[in-house]
C-alpha positions as CSV (number, residue, x, y, z in Angstrom):
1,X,86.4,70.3,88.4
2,X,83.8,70.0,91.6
3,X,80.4,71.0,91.3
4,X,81.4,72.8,94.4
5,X,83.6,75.2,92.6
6,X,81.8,75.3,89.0
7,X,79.1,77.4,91.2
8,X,81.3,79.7,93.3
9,X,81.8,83.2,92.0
10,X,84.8,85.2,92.4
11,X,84.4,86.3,95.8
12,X,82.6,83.0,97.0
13,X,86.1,81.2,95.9
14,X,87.9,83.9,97.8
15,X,85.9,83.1,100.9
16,X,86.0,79.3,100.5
17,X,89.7,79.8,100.5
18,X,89.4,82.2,103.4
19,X,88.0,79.4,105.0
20,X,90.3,76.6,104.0
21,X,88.8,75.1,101.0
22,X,91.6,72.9,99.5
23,X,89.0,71.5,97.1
24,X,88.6,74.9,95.7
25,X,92.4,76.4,96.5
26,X,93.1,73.0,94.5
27,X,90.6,73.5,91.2
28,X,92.0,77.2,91.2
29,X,95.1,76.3,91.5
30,X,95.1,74.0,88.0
31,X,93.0,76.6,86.3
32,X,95.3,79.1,85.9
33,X,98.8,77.4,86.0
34,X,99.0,77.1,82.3
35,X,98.9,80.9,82.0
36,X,101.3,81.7,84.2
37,X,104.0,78.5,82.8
38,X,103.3,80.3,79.0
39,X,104.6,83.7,80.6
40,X,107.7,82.2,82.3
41,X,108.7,80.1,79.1
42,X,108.0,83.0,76.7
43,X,110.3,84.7,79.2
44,X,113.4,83.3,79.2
45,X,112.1,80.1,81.6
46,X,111.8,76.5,81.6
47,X,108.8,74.3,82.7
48,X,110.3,73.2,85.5
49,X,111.1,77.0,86.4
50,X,107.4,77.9,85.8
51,X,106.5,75.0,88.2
52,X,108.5,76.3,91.3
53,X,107.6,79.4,90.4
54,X,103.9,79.1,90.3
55,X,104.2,77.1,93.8
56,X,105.7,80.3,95.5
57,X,103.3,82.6,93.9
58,X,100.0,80.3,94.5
59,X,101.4,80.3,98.3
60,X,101.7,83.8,98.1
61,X,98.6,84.2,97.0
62,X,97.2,81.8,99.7
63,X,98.8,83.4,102.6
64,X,97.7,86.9,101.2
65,X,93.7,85.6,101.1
66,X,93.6,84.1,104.4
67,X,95.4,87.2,106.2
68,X,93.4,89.5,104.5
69,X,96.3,91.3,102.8
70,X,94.4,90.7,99.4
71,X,92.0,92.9,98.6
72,X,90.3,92.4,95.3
73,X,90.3,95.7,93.0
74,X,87.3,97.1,91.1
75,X,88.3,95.6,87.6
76,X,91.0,93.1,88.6
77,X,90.6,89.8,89.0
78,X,91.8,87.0,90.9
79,X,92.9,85.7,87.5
80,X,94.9,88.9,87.6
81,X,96.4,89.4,90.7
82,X,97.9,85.4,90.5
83,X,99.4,86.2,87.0
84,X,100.7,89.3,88.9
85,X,102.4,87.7,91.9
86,X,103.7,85.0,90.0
87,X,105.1,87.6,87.0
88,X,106.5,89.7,89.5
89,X,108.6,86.6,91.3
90,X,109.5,86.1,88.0
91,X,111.0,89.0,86.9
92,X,112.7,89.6,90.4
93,X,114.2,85.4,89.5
94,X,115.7,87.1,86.3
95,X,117.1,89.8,88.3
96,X,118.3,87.5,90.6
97,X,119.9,85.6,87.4
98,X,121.3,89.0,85.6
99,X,119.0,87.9,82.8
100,X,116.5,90.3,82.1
101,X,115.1,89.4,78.6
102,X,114.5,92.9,77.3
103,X,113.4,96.5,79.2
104,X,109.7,95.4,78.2
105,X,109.6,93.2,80.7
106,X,111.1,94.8,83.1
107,X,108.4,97.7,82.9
108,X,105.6,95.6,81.9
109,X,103.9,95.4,85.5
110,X,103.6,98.9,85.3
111,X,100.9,98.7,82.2
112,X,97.6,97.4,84.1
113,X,95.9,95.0,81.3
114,X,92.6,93.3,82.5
115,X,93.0,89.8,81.0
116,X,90.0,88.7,80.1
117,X,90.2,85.9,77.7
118,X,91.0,82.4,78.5
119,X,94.0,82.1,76.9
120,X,96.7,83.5,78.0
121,X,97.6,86.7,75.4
122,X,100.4,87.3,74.1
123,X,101.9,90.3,76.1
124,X,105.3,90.3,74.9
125,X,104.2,90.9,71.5
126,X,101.4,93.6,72.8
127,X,104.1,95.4,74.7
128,X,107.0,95.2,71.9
129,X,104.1,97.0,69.7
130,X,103.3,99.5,72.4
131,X,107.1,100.3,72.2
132,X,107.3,100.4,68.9
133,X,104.6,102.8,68.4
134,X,105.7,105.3,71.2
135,X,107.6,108.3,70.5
136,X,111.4,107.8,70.9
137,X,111.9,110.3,73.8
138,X,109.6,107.9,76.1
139,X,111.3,105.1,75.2
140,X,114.2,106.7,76.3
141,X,112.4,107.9,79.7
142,X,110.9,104.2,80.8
143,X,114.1,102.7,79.6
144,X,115.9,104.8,81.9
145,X,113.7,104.7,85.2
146,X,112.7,101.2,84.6
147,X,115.1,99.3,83.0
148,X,118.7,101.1,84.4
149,X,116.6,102.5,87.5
150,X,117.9,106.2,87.2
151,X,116.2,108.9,89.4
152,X,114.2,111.6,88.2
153,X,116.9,114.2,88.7
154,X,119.3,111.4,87.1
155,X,116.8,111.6,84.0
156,X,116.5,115.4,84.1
157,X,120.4,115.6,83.9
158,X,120.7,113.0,81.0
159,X,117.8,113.9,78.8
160,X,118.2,118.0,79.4
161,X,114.8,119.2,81.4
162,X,114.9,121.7,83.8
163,X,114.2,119.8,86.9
164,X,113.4,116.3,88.4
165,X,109.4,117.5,88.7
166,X,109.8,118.0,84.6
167,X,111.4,114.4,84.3
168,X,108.6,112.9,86.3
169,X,105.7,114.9,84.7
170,X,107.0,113.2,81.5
171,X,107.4,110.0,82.7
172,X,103.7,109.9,84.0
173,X,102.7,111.6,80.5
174,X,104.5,108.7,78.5
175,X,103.1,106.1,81.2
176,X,99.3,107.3,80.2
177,X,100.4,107.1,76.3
178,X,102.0,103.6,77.1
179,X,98.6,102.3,78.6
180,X,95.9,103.6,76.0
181,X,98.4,101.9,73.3
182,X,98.7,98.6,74.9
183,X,95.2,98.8,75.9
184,X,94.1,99.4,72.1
185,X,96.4,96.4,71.0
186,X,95.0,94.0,73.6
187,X,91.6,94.4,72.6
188,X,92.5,93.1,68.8
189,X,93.6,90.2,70.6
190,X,90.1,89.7,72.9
């Protein structure tokens, strides 16, 4: 690692990448690669997929810092937001594949966790557990809008509620109960 980048914050990495920095695009881009390559094997994916996948994200990410697209969010990371690009290329490579591991995954981008451990955590596990310990009707609900991608109305019809508005108000109510579970269960693993 250069001395350079040992003594750059967050944002002074974000600027020396701003500023075309391959020494420090470079250290941050072996940091976090073994986190993201865990992820895509744990989900269905082989090194070599976690390699061509992290390439297209890290450019992503790249292009996104030197146009000014990102925008780093109170509490997020840049840890974060390159496990999120990447994930989300991911998942849409799975799509792309018809090979969608479970409806966990699908909806897992929807749960904001703040990593903030070095090792990568195990989110499958955290997420089967957040599952497990939700009620069954909003497992039914997420597994309907995020796994087979019904509408609210679509979920209204299916699950009996009065309107779409009903459905949705649900949906956000099991959303919030998804997210103080999984954030309980990540923080036995910090």
């Amino acid at each position: 690692m250069t001395k350079k980048y040992q003594h750059l914050d967050e944002n002074g990495i974000i600027e020396a990448i701003k500023n075309n920095d391959r020494d420090v695009f470079t250290q941050v881009y072996k940091k976090y690669y073994n986190m993201v390559k865990y992820f895509i094997i744990q989900n269905s994916g082989k090194p070599e997929d976690a390699l061509d996948i992290y390439q297209e994200g890290m450019i992503t990410v790249y292009e996104n810092i030197c146009n000014r697209t990102y925008a780093k969010q109170e509490g997020a990371s840049l840890k974060t937001y390159i496990y999120s690009v990447c994930r989300y290329k991911w998942m849409n490579e799975l799509r792309n594949r018809k090979k969608i591991p479970t409806v966990i995954n699908d909806f897992e981008d929807k749960i904001f966790i703040e990593e903030t451990t070095t090792e990568p955590m195990p989110y499958e596990q955290a997420l089967n557990e957040t599952l497990r310990q939700m009620g069954e009707k909003c497992r039914e609900i997420l597994k309907l809008f995020y796994y087979h991608k019904y509408t609210m109305e679509q979920i209204a019809i299916k699950l009996n509620y009065k309107s779409g508005n009903v459905a949705k108000s649900k949906k956000e109510s099991c959303m919030k109960e998804a997210k103080r579970i999984a954030r309980e269960i990540i923080n036995r693993f910090i």
